[in-house]
C-alpha positions as CSV (number, residue, x, y, z in Angstrom):
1,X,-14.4,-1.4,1.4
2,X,-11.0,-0.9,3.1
3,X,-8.9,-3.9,4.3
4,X,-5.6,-4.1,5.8
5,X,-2.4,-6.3,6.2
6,X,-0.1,-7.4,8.7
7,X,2.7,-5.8,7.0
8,X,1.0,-2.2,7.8
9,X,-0.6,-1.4,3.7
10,X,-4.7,-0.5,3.4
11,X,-6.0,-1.9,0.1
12,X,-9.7,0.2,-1.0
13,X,-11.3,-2.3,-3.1
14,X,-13.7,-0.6,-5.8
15,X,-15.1,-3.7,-7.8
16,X,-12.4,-5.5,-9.5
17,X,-9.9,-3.2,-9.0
18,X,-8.3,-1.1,-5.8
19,X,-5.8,1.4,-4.6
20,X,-3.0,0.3,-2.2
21,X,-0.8,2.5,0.2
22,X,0.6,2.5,4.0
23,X,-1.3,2.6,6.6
24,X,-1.3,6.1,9.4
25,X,0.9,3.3,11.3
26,X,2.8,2.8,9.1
27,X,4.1,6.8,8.6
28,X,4.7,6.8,12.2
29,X,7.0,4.1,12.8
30,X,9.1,5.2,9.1
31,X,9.3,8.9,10.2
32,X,9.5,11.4,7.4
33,X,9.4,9.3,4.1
34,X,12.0,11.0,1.6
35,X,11.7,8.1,-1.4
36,X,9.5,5.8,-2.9
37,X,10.5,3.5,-5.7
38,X,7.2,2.2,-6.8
39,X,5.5,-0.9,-9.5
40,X,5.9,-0.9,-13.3
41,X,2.6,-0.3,-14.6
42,X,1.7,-2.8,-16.4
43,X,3.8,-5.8,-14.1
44,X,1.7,-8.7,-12.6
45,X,2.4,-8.9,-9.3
46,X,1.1,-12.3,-7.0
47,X,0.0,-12.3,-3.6
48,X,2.8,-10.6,-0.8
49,X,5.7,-10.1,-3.4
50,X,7.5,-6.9,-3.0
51,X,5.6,-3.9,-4.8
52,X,7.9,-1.3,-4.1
53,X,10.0,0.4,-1.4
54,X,9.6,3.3,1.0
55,X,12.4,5.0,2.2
56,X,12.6,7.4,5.2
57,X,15.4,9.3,7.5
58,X,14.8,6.0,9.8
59,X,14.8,3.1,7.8
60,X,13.4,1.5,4.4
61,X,10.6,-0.7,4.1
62,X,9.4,-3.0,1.5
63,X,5.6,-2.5,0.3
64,X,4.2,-6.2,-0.3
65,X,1.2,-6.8,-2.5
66,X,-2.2,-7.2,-0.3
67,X,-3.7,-9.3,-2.9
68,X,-2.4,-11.0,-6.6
69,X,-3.3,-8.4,-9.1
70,X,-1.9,-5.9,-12.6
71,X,-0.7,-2.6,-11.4
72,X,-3.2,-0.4,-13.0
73,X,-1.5,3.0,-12.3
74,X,1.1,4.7,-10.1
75,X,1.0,7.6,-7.6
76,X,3.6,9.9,-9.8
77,X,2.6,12.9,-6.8
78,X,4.4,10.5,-4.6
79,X,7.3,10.0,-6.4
80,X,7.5,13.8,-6.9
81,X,6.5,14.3,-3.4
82,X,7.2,11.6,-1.1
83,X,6.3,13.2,2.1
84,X,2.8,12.7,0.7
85,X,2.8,9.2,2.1
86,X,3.2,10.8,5.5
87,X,0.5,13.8,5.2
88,X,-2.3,11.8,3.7
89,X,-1.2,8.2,3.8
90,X,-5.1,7.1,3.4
91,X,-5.8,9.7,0.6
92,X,-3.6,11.8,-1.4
93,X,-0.5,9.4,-0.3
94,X,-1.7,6.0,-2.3
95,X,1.0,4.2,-3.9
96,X,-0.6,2.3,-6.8
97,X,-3.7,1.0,-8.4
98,X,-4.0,-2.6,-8.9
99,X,-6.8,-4.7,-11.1
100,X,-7.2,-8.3,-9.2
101,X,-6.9,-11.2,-10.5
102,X,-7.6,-13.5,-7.3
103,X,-10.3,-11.2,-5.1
104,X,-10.6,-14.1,-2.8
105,X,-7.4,-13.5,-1.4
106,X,-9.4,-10.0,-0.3
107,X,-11.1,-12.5,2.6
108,X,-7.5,-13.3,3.9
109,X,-7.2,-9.0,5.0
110,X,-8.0,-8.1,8.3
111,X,-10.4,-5.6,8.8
112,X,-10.5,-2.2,10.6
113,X,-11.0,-4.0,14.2
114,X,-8.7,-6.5,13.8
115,X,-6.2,-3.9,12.2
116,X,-6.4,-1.6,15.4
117,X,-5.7,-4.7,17.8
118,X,-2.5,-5.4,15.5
119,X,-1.0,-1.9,15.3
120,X,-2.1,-0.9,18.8
């Protein structure tokens, strides 16, 4: 199941755990990303605190967490490759893996609809 947040990240919830990155929106306003300072696996991180950054030749953005959670894992491809995040920013372009630890925050996302009247 994919949900989404106002501030532009998709979150792919796989049981108790889920992958988090920027949404195709979210590429296109940054322009061509060029850095990505991501979490400390391992850091417990609550609901819409700042994960990370993402830097482009336009402007940096803060990445908030969609939902209270342990960073499970990192995207190192991204930090080696940042222009991943505008090539596949729903695939190969994730930013982090994170184990929940509140999934009912996970009823507070929008979903694909409601994502496509925000960003439209």
């Amino acid at each position: 199941m994919i949900k989404y947040t106002e501030d532009h990240e998709w979150i792919s919830i796989e049981g108790q755990s889920a992958t988090v990155g920027i949404t195709q929106h979210a590429q296109d306003a940054l322009g061509d990303v060029v850095f990505v300072d991501l979490p400390e696996v391992g850091s417990t991180l609550a609901h819409k605190a700042t994960a990370g950054v993402v830097e482009s030749v336009k402007a940096a953005a803060d990445i908030y967490m969609p939902v209270s959670g342990k960073i499970l894992e990192v995207n190192e491809a991204l930090r080696a490759d940042p222009s991943l995040a505008n090539s596949d920013p729903m695939g190969a372009g994730w930013f982090f893996k994170v184990e929940l630890s509140q999934p009912a925050e996970i009823d507070g996302l929008l979903d694909e609809a409601d994502y496509a009247r925000l960003s439209s």
